[in-house]
N, C-alpha and C positions, 0 to 999 in steps of 0.2 A: 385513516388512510393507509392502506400496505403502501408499503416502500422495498424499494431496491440500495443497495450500499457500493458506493465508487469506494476502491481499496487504491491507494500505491504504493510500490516496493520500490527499493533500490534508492531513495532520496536521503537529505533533499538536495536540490541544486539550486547552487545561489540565484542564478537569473529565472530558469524554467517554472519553479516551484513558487515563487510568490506569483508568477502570472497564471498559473493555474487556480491558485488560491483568490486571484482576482475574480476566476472567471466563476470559481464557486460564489463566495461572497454577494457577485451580483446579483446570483437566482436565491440566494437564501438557504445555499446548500451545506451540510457537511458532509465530509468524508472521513475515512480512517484512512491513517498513513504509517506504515510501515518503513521505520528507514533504516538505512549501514550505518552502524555506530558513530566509526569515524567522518563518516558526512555531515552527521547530526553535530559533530564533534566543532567541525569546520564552518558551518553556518548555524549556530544557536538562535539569530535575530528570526531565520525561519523558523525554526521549530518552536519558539516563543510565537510566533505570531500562527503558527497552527496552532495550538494553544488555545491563545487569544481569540479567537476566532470561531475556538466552541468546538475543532475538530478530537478525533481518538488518536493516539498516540501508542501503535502495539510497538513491539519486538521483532525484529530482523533477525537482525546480526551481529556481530564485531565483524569477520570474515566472513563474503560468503561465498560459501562451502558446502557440501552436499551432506547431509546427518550420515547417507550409507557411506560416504567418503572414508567419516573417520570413527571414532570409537565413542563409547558415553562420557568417559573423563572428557576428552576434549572439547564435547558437546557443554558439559556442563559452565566450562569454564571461558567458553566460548559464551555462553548465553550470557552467563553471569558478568562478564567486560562488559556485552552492550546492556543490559541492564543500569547496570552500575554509572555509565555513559548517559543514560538516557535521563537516568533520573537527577544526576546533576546536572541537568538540561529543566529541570521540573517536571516532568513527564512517571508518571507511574503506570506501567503500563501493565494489562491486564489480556490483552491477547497477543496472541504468537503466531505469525505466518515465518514457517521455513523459510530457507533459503529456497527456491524453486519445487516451495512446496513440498522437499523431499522428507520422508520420514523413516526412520530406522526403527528396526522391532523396542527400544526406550523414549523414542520421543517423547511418548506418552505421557513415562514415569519423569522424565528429567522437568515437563511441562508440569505436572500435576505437584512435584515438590516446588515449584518455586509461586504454585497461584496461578498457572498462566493458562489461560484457554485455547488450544491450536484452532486456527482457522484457514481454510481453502481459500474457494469461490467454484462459481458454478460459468463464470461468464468470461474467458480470456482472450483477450483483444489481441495476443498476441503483437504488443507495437513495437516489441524489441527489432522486428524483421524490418520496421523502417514504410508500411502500409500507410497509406493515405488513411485522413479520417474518414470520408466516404467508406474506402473498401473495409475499415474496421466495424462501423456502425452495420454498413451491410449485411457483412457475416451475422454480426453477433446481434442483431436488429431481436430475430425470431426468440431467441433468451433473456430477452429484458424486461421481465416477468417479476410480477412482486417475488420476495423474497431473493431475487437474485444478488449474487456478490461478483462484482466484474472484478479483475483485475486488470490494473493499467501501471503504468511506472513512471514516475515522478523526476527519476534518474537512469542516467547509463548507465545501466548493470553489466554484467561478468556478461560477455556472450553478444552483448546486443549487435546488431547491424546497423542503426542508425547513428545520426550524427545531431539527432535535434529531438526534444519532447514534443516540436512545435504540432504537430498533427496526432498527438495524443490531447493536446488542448482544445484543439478542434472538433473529435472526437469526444469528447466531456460535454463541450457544448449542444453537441446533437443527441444527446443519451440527453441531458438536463430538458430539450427542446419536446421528445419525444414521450419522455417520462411525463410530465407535465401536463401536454395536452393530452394524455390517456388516465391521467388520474393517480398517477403512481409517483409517491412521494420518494426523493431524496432521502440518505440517513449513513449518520456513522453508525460504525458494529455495536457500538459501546453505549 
């Protein structure tokens, strides 16, 4: 079966993220989850029960900060915190989505010494702006295409407008509904 893969950054949040996690678990889904170090920091029982639960576990962040922001040193040791964070969480994490995606002429290299695979997506929900699940399904309806990787956010990140993940869940739900009945399987990156 092709499959498409739900991504989230910015997490996890103590309430948002296990009801997401619910709404995965029902349909038999996994996802990859990208989170901020110190979030991951602050709710471990999440990221144990992503885990548990069979999902991917990449690399964020400790800060996040833009790679053209700042220099390689800081990158490096920036990565290497949440790293470091994550895996005494039990998480070995294997791919690397930026901070908003952004990448500096070393990403590459600072990615490739430490094991880490960078990954995008092709699909963005844009939910930070605070969109109904309707108007995000909508949009990104025409893109949810085997092989695609959405991005959606599991947490208030730097920047956001909204005040709730509650219609990024609902959203989940209609991508899992749609997916489904076209034949296109669910799947973490990893």
């Amino acid at each position: 079966m092709q499959s498409l893969a739900l991504t989230f950054d910015d997490g996890p949040d103590g309430h948002y993220t296990p009801l997401l996690l619910d709404v995965l678990g029902a349909a038999q889904v996994t996802a990859t989850f990208f989170p901020i170090a110190p979030r991951a920091t602050e709710h471990p029982a999440v990221i144990r029960r992503i885990l548990d639960e069979g999902h991917t576990i990449g690399v964020h962040c400790h800060q996040h900060v833009r790679h053209s922001a700042r220099d390689q040193s800081w990158c490096r040791q920036d990565t290497d915190r949440a790293l470091g964070r994550l895996r005494e969480l039990g998480a070995e994490p294997v791919l690397w989505r930026t901070p908003w995606g952004d990448l500096a002429p070393w990403s590459e290299q600072v990615a490739r010494e430490r094991g880490l695979r960078l990954v995008g997506w092709s699909v963005d929900t844009h939910d930070w702006r605070g969109d109904t699940a309707e108007e995000m399904f909508s949009a990104t309806r025409p893109s949810l295409t085997p092989g695609a990787i959405v991005l959606a956010h599991d947490g208030i990140g730097p920047g956001a407008r909204r005040r709730s993940v509650q219609e990024t869940i609902g959203y989940v739900r209609l991508v899992i509904e749609h997916a489904l009945a076209r034949g296109i399987g669910l799947r973490s990156l990893a």
